[in-house]
N, C-alpha and C positions, 0 to 999 in steps of 0.2 A: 521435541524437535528444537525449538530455542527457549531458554531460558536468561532473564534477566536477575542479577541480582544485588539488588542495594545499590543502581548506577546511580551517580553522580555526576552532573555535566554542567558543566559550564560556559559560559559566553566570556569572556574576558575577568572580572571581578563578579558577574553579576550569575547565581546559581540557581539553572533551568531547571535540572531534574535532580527531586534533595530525596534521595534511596528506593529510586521506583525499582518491585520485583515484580515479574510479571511471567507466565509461562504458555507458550501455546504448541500444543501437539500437534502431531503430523493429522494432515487430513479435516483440521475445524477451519471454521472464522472466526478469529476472535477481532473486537472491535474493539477500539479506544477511544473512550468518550471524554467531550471538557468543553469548558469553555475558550475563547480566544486565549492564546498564554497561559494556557494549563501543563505546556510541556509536549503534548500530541506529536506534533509535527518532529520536536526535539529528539523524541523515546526513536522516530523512527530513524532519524538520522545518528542518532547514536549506531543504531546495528547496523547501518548503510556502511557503516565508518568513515562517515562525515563528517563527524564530529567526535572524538572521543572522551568518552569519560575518565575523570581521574582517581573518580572508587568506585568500584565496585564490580562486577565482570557479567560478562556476556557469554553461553556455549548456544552453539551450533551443531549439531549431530554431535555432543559430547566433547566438542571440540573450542578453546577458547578463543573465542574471537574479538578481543578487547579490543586490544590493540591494533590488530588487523589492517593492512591495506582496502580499501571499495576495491579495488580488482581483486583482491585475491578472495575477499566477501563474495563478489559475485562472480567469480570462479565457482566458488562453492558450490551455488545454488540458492543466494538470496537476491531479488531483483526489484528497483523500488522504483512505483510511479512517482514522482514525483510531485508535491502541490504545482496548482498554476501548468502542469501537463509537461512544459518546459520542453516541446520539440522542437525540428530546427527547422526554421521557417523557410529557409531558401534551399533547401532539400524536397525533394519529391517524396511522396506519402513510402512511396517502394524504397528510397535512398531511408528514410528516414529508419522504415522496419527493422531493414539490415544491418545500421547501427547497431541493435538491440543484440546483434550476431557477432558483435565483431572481436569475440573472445573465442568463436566458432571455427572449425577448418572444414567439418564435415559437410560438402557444397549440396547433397540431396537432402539430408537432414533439415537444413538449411531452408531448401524451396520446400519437403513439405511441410515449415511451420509458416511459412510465408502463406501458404496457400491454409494452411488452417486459419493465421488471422483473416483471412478473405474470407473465411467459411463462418467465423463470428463476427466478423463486420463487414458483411456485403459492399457498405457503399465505401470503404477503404477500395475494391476492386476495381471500382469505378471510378473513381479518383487516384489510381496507381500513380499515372501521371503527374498530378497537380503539385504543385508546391504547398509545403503545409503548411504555409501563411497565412493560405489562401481558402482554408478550411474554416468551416462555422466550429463553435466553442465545442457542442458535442462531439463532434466529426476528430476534432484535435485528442478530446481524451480517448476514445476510440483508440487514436492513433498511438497516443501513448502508451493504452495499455499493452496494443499488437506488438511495437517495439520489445517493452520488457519482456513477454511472453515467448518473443526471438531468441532470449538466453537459457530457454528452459527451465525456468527457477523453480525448484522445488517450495521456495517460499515467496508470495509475491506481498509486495509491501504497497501497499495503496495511500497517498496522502488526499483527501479532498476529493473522492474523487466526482460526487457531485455538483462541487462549486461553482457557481456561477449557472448553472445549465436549466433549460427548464423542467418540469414536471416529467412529461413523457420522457424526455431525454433520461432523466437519471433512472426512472423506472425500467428503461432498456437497461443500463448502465448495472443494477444492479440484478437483474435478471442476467446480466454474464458473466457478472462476479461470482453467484452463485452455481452457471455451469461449468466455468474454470475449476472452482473450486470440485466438483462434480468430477471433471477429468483430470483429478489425482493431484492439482497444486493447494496446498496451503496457505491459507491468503490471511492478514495481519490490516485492518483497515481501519483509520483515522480518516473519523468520518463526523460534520456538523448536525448531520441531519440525524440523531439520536435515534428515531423514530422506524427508519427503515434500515438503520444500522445494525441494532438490536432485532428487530424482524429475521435476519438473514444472518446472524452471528449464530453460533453454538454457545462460545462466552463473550463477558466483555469483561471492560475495566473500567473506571471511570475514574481520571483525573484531576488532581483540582494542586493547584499552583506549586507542579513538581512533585506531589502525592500522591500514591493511588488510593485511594477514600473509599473505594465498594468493587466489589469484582464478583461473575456469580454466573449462573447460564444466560443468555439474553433476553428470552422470556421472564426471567424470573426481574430482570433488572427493569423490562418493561415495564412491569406492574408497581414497581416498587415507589413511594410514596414520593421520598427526596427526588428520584429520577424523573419522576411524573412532571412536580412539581419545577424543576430548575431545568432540564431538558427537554419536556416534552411539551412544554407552557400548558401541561391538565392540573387540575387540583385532584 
């Protein structure tokens, strides 16, 4: 489904990602592991096309998407939460979803995905009203993610998505990542928490200062000694 290869990206003079390839197929989770400033967040903005790279290329359903406009990316079918949730605060939780649509014309398609994210986050229902301000931490990624889900992304890009949140919370959080994925989207997650990243990946990759250094099934990266040891704080 997407393919990286040899990207190259940059921040001004200073270089994020020096040749990351990476491939994930339709229907897994693959996870991208690393420390702060290992690139994570970089690789996803890359395919966002929010950033572009200056070697190396990017396809999409066999389609190159390098260069790409973020609209016409997510025309396509790729949709990315973004770190930090990044909703819009003086919108209503319902104003905010519909953002997530507004590449959309088909108005019942429309409500029943609205009423699906109701159906994976109840207490968004309950808070249709409220401004997203005005939301606890969990409630906003929640929020985030119902929005993206509003474009129908065949590929959903997750940055962070349990940062900051408690225990229970992210254990919900990733208990719906794993049903989305379930109901046919392809999900891409850069994620700190190594631990339950890898738990719920089919693969992963693991990062290290714009490099991909180990890539493999999840489980298997679980166990493995270096990951143990530098991700998982086990010896």
């Amino acid at each position: 489904m997407l393919e990286l290869t040899a990207i190259e990206t940059f921040y001004g003079n200073i270089q994020a990602l020096k040749g990351v390839s990476l491939k994930v197929a339709q229907g897994e989770i693959v996870t991208l592991i690393g420390a702060n400033g290992a690139g994570k967040s970089t690789t996803l903005m890359s395919i966002s096309g929010v950033v572009h790279p200056r070697k190396g290329s990017i396809a999409f359903l066999g389609e190159d998407i390098t260069a790409s406009t973020t609209e016409r990316i997510v025309s396509m079918g790729i949709t990315q939460v973004p770190e930090g949730r990044m909703i819009f605060p003086r919108l209503t939780v319902r104003e905010n979803l519909l953002m997530g649509a507004y590449l959309r014309k088909d108005k019942a398609g429309i409500r029943d995905d609205e009423d699906h994210a109701y159906s994976l986050f109840p207490v968004l229902r309950e808070r249709r009203s409220q401004m997203g301000g005005t939301l606890s931490g969990g409630e906003q990624q929640m929020l985030a993610i119902g929005r993206a889900l509003m474009a129908r992304p065949k590929l959903l890009l997750l940055d962070e998505p349990s940062l900051g949140l408690a225990p229970l919370v992210v254990e919900n959080i990733f208990e719906i990542i794993v049903q989305i994925n379930k109901d046919g989207v392809t999900v891409m997650l850069v994620e700190q928490n190594a631990q339950m990243a890898l738990q719920i990946a089919h693969r992963g990759y693991v990062l290290e200062t714009g490099h991909v250094t180990l890539e493999g099934p999840g489980k298997e990266l679980l166990s493995n000694p270096k990951v143990r040891s530098a991700y998982l704080g086990l010896d």
